[in-house]
matplotlib code that plots the C-alpha trace (Angstrom):
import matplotlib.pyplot as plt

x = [0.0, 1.6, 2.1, -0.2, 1.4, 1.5, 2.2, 5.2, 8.5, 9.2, 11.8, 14.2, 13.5, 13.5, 16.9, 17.8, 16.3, 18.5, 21.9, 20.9, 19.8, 22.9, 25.3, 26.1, 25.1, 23.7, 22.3, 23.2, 23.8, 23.5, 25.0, 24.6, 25.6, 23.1, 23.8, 22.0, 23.2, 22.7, 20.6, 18.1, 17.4, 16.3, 17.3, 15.5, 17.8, 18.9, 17.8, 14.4, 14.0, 15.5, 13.5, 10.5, 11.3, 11.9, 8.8, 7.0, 9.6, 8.2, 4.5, 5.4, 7.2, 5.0, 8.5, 10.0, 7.0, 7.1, 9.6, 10.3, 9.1, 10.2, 13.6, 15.0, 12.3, 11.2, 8.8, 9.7, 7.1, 6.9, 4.6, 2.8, 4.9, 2.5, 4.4, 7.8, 10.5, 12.3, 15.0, 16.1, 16.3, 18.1, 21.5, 23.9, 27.5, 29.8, 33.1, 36.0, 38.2, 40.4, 40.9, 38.5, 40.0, 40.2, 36.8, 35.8, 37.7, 35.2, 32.1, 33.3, 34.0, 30.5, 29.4, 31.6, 30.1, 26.6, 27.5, 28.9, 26.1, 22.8, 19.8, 18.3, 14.6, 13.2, 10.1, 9.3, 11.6, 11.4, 15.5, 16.5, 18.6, 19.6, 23.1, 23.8, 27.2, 28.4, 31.7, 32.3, 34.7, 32.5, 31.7, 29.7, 27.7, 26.5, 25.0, 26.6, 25.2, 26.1, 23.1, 23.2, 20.4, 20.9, 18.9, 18.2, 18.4, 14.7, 12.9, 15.2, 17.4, 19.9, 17.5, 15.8, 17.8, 18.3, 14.2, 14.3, 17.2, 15.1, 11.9, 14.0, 15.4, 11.9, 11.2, 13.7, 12.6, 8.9, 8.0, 8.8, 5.6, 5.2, 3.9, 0.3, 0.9, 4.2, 4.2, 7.1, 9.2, 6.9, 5.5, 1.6, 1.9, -2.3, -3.0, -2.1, 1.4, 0.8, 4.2, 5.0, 4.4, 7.3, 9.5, 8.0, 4.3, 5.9, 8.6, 7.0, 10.0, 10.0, 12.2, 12.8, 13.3, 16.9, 17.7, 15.7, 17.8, 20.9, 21.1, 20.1, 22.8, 25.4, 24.3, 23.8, 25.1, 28.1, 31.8, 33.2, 30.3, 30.7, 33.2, 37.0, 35.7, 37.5, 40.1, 38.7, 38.7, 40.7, 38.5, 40.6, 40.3, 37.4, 33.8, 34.4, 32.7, 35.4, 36.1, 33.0, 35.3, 34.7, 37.2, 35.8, 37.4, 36.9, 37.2, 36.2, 35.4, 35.1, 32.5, 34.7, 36.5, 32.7, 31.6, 35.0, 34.4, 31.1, 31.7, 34.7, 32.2, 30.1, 33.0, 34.3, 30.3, 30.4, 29.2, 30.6, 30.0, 31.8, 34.4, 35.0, 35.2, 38.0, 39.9, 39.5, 40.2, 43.3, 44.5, 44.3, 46.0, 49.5, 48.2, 48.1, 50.9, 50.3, 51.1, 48.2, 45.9, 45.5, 41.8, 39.1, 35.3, 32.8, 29.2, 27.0, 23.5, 20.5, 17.4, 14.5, 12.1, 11.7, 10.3, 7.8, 4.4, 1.8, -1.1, -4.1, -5.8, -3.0, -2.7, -2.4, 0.6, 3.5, 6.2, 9.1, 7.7, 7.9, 10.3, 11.5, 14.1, 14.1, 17.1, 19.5, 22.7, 24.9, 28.7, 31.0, 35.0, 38.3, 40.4, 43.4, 44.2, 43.0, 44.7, 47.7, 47.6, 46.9, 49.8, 51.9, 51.3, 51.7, 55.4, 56.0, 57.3, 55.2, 55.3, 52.9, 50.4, 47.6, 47.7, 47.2, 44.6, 42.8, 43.5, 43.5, 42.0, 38.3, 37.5, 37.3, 35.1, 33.0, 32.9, 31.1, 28.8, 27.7, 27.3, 24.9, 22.7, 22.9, 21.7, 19.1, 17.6, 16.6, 15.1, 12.6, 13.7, 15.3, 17.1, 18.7, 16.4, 13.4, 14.8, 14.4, 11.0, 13.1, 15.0, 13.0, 15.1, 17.5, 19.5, 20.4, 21.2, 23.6, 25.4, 26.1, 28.3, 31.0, 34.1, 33.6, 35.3, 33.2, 31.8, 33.4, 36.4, 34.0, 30.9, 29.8, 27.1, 26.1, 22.5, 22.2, 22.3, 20.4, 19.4, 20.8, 18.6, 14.9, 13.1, 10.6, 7.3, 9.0, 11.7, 14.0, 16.9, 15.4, 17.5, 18.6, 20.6, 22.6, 26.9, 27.5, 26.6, 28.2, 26.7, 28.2, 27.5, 28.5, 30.7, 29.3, 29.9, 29.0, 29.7, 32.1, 35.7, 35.5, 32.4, 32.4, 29.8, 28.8, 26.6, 26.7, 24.4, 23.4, 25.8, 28.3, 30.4, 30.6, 31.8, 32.8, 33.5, 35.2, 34.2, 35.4, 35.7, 39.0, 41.4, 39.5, 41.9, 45.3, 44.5, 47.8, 45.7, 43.1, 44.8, 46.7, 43.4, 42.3, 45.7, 45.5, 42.1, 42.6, 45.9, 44.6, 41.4, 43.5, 45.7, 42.3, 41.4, 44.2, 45.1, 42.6, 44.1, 44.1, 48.2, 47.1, 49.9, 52.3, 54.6, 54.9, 54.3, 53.1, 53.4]
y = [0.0, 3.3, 5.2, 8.6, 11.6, 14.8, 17.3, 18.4, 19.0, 22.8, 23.9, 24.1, 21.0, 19.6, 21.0, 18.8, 15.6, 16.3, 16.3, 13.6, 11.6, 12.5, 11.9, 15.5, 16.7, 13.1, 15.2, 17.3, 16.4, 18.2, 16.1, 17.3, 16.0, 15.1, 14.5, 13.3, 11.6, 8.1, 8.9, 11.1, 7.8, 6.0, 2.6, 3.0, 1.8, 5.2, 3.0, 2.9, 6.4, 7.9, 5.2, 6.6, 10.4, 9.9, 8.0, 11.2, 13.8, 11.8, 12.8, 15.9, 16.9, 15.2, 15.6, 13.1, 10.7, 11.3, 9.5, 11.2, 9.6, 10.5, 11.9, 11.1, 12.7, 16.1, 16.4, 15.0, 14.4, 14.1, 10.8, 9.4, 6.4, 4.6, 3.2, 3.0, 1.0, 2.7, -0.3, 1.3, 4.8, 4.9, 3.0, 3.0, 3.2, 2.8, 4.0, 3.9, 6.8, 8.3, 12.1, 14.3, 14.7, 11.5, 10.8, 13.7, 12.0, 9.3, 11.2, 12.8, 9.3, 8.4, 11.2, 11.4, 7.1, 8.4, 11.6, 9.4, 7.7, 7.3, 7.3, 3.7, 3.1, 7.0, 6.0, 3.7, 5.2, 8.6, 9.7, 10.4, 8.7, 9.2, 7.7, 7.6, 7.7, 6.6, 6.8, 3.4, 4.8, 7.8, 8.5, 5.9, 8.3, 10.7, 8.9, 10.9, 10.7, 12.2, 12.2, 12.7, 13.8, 13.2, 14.3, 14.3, 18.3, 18.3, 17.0, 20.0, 22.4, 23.4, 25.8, 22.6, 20.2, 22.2, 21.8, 18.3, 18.5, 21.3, 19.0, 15.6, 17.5, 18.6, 15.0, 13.3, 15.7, 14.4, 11.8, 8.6, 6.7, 4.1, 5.4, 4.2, 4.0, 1.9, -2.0, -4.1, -0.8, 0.1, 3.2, 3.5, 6.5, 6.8, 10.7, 12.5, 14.3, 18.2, 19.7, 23.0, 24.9, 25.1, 28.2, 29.1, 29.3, 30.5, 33.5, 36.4, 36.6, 40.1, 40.1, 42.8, 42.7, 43.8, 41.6, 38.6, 39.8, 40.3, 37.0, 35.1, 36.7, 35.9, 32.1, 31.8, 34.7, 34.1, 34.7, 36.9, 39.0, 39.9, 42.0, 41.5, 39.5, 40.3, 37.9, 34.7, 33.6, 30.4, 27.6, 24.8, 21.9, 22.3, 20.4, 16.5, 13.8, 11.8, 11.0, 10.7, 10.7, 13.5, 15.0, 16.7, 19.0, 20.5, 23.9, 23.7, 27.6, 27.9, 29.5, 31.7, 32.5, 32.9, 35.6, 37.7, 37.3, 38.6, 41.7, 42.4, 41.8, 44.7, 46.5, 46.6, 46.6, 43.4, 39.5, 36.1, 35.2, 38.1, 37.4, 34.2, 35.0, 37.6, 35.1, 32.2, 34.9, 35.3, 32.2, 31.0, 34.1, 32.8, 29.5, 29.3, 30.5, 34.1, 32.7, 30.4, 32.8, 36.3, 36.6, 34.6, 34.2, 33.5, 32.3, 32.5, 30.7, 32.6, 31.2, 33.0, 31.4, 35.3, 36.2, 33.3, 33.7, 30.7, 31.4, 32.5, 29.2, 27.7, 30.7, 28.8, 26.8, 27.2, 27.5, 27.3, 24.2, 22.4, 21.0, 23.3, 24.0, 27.7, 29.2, 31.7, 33.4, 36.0, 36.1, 38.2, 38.1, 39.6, 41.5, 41.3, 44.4, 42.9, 39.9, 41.3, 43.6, 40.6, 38.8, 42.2, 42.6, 39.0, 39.7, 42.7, 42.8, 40.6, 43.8, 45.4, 43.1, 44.8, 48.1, 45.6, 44.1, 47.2, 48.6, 45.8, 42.6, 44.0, 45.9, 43.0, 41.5, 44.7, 44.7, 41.5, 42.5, 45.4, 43.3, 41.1, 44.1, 45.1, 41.7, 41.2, 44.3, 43.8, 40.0, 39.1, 40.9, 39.9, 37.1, 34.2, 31.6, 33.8, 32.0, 28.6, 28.2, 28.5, 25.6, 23.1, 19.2, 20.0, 17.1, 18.3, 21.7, 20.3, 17.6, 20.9, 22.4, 19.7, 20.3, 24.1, 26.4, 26.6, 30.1, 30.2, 29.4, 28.7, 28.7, 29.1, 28.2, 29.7, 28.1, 30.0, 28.2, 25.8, 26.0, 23.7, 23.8, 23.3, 24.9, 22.4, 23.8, 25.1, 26.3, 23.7, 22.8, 19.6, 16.5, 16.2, 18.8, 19.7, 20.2, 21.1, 20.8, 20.1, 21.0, 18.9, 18.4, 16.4, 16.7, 19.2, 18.2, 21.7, 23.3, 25.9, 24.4, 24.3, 24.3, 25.9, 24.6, 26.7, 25.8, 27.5, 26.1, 29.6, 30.6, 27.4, 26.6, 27.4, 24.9, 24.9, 21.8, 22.1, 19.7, 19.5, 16.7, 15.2, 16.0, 18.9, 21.2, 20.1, 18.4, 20.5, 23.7, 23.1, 21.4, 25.0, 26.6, 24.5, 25.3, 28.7, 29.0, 27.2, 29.6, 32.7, 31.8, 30.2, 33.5, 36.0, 34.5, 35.0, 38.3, 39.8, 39.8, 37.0, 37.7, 36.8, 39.1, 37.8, 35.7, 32.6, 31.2, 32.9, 32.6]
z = [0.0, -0.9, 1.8, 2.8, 1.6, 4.6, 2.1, -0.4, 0.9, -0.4, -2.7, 0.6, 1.7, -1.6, -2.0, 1.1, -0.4, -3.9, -2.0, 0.3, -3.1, -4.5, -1.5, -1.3, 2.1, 4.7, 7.8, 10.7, 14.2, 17.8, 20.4, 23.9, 27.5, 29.8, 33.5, 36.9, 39.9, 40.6, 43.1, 41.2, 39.1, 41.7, 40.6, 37.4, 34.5, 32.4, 28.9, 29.8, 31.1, 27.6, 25.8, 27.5, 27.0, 23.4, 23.1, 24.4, 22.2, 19.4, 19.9, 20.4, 17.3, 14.6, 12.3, 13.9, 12.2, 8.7, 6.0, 2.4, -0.5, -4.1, -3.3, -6.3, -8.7, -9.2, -6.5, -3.1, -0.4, 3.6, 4.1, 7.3, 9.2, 11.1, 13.6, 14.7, 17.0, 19.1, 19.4, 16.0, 16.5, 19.7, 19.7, 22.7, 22.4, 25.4, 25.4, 27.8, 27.9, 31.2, 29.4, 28.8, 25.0, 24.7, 25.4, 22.8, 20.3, 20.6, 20.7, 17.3, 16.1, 16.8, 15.1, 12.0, 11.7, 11.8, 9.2, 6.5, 6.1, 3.7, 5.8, 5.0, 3.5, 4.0, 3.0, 5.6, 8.7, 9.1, 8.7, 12.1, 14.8, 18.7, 19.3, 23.5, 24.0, 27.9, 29.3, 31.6, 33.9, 34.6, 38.5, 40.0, 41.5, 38.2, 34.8, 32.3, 28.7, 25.2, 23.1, 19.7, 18.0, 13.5, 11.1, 7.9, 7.0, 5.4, 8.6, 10.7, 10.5, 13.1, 15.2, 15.0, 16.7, 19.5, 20.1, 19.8, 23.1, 24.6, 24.8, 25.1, 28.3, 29.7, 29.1, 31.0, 33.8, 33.9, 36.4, 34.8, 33.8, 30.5, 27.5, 26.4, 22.7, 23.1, 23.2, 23.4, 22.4, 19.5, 19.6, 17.3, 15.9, 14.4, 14.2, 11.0, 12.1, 11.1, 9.9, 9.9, 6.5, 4.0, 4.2, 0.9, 3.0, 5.8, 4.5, 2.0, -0.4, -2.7, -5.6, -7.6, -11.1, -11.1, -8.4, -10.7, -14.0, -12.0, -10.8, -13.7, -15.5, -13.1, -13.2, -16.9, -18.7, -21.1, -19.7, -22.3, -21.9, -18.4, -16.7, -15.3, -12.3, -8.7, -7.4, -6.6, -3.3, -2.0, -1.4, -1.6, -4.4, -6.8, -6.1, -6.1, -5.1, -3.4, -1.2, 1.1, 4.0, 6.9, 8.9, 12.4, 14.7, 18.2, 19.4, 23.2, 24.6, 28.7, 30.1, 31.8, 28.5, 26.6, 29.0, 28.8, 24.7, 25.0, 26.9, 24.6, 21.5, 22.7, 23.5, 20.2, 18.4, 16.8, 18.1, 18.9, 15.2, 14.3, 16.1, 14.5, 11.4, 11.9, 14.2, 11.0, 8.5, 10.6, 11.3, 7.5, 6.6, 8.1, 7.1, 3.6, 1.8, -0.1, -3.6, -3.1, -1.9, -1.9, -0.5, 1.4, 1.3, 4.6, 4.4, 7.5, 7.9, 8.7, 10.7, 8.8, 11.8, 13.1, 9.5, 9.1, 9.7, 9.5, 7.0, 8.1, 8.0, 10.5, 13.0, 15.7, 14.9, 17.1, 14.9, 17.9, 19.3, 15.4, 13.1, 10.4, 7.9, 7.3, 6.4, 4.1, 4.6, 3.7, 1.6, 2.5, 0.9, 2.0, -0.6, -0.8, 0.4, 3.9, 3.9, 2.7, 5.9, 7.7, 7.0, 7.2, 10.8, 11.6, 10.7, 13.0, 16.2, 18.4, 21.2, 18.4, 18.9, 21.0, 18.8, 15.8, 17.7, 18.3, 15.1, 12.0, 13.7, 15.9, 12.7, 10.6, 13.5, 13.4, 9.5, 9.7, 11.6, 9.4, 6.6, 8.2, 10.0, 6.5, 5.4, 8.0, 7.4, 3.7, 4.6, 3.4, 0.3, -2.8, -1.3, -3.3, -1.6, -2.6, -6.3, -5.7, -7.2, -10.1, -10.1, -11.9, -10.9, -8.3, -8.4, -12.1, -10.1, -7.5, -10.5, -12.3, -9.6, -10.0, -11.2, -9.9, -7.8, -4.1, -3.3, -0.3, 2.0, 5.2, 6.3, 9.5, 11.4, 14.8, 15.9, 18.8, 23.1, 24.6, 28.3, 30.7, 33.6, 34.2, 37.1, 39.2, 40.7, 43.5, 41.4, 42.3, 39.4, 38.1, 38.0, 34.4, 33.0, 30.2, 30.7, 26.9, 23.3, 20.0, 16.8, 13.3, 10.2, 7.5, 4.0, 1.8, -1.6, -3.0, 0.1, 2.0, 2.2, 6.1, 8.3, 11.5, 13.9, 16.7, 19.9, 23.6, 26.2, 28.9, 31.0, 30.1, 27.6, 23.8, 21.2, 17.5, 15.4, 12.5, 9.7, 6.0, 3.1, 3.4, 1.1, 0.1, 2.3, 3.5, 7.2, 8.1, 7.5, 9.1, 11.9, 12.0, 12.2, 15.7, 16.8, 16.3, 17.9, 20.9, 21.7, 20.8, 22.9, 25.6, 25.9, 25.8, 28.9, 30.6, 29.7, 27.3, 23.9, 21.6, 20.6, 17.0, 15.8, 18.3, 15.4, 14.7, 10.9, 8.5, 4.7]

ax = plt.figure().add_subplot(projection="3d")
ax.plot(x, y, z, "-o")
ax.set_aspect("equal")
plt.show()
């Protein structure tokens, strides 16, 4: 029997289902560290209390029961799963590690296993996955868990996947008690699930005419007819589509260190993004030998969730308690003019670092950040996404990109915190809680060079993880680039400059 269609995936979402088709892009992930003492538990095993939350997650977020039928046609749909067993969407994976980093290590292993793979029979299992990773020689006394929450980018996006731990938290935090619709760790799944409306219902692109004619004609219009383009960035190797093999990378930002960085951020009018950006731009300027590259490009998602509005026959969804995939972004690329003066100051004295700081490196920081005011405050107007309707057979689309330069060095992706504590009725911290969260993704065929992943929970810590397509850029690079961050972090904390003109290599 074919299965009951929920409604058409828009031209966002379809543009997930092409690259997952294709084996361009396999799905996000969000892992974050849940903790309670043994006590708290109260001799109940932790596998049926997280078997018993996601159960109830599940019936809350009607995305998390839908598969995707016709992903390699045209026209892909979001279809109705009628039941599903919970044995195969939550997997355990115990790991024994004595270090910190070690353990890490393992819980990015997990995570690069899950990212480099196809999601299996979409039509009948809705594409997503909770991987629980435990540490055995964790106290005795707490019940420390990573969960990993993977997606398939079409059911959510990355504002997304920190709902699913915001309820999955709430969750664990209810009194324990079985689930009605679950037998023998199936969970009946018998009312229609009601998605959110496609970004294309939900957002009211405007395009203008010259916007429409400008961008056709950069996409299609003959080369010899066009102008002396500027400098192309450096991306690293030209689209391919091997290998399939992804590299990830941890950045690890004390909370201590994250509050200092804010208050300078508002010192110097710019954000934590921001920030970023100028500190990558920085790092890859002494990384990548001048010869090879004389500017750089960055690419930053944009959640459009505070620009969609429900039609007036749905106003009372939600929209912040649903599954969505609603976003765009913004370019922006450093001459090289900049990166020249980059790499200029890197070879001065290294007692000239603070008035470069000040000077040459929070500008960048700040520039950034006017170029995405800028950008925010023309949204929902002529914006590429706004162009999709356009593209009639994205998988054609996407095919036509290999063999092509990338549009941009990085791309980085800041979705925002996640609290870590719940308040009881009597305002009492609950007994789950969140420690930290990681935000992935996987390789991007037709992607940024390097992605850089950012999560904070409130008041904690704030990590990056940096993935990219191996071979794609030299490991050493980007291995440079961790390096880099980690000092320069490392030395802001203690004394409140980064030292990222303090010497060292630079090409």
């Amino acid at each position: 029997m074919a299965p009951t269609i929920v409604r058409k995936c828009g031209n966002l979402e379809h543009y997930s289902t092409a690259r997952h088709n294709l084996g361009f892009y396999r799905g996000i992930a969000n892992s974050c560290q849940y903790e309670i003492t043994t006590e708290q538990l109260r001799g109940r095993p932790a596998q049926k209390v997280v078997e018993e939350a996601v159960a109830r997650v599940i019936l809350r977020l009607d995305g998390l029961r839908v598969g995707i039928s016709g992903e390699d046609t045209k026209q892909a749909y979001f279809v109705q799963v009628p039941s599903i067993d919970l044995q195969d969407f939550i997997e355990w994976k115990k790991v024994t590690a004595a270090e910190q980093a070690l353990y890490d290590e393992q819980v990015l292993q997990v995570i690069k296993n899950r990212l480099e793979q196809l999601w299996p029979d979409i039509v009948n299992r809705p594409p997503w996955q909770l991987l629980v990773v435990e540490n055995t020689l964790s106290s005795s006394d707490l019940v420390v868990l990573d969960v990993v929450f993977t997606s398939h980018h079409a059911l959510a996006d990355g504002k997304s996947t920190l709902l699913f731990h915001e309820t999955f938290l709430e969750e664990l935090n209810r009194p324990s008690a079985p689930v009605p619709k679950v037998r023998n760790h199936i969970l009946t799944c018998d009312e229609p699930p009601r998605l959110a409306p496609s970004q294309d219902d939900l957002v009211q692109f405007k395009i203008s005419w010259p916007f429409y004619l400008k961008t056709l004609w950069g996409e299609f219009g003959p080369a010899w007819l066009k102008p002396t383009p500027q400098l192309l960035p450096w991306t690293g190797k030209v689209v391919t589509l091997e290998p399939q093999r992804l590299n990830l990378r941890l950045v690890p930002i004390g909370a201590k260190t994250v509050q200092r960085l804010l208050a300078a951020c508002r010192a110097h009018e710019t954000t934590i993004s921001g920030l970023l950006h100028a500190l990558v731009l920085a790092s890859l300027a002494r990384r990548v030998p001048a010869h090879e590259a004389s500017s750089f490009a960055g690419e930053t998602a944009i959640s459009l969730l505070p620009w969609a509005q429900p039609p007036s026959s749905q106003a009372d969804l939600d929209l912040t308690k649903m599954l969505t995939d609603l976003n765009t972004g913004t370019h922006m690329q450093w001459d090289a003019a900049t990166v020249g003066q980059l790499r200029s100051c890197s070879r001065q004295s290294p007692a000239e670092n603070n008035k470069f700081e000040e000077t040459v490196f929070w500008p960048l920081a700040k520039a950034w950040r006017e170029t995405m005011k800028a950008k925010l405050a023309t949204i929902p107007n002529d914006d590429v996404v706004g162009l999709m309707q356009y593209i009639r057979n994205y998988n054609n689309w996407a095919l036509q990109k290999v063999g092509k330069p990338r549009s941009s060095t990085w791309a980085l992706s800041n979705i925002g915190t996640i609290k870590g504590t719940l308040k009881t009725d009597n305002q009492a911290h609950a007994a789950w809680r969140i420690n930290r969260a990681l935000f992935s993704q996987p390789v991007s065929i037709i992607g940024a060079g390097i992605a850089v992943n950012v999560v904070g929970v409130v008041d904690g810590p704030v990590n990056a993880v940096l993935s990219w397509q191996d071979t794609i850029i030299d490991e050493t690079i980007v291995d440079g680039l961790v390096e880099d961050l980690g000092a320069w972090l490392e030395r802001f904390e203690n004394d409140g400059n980064f030292g990222v003109f303090g010497g060292g290599k630079t090409d």
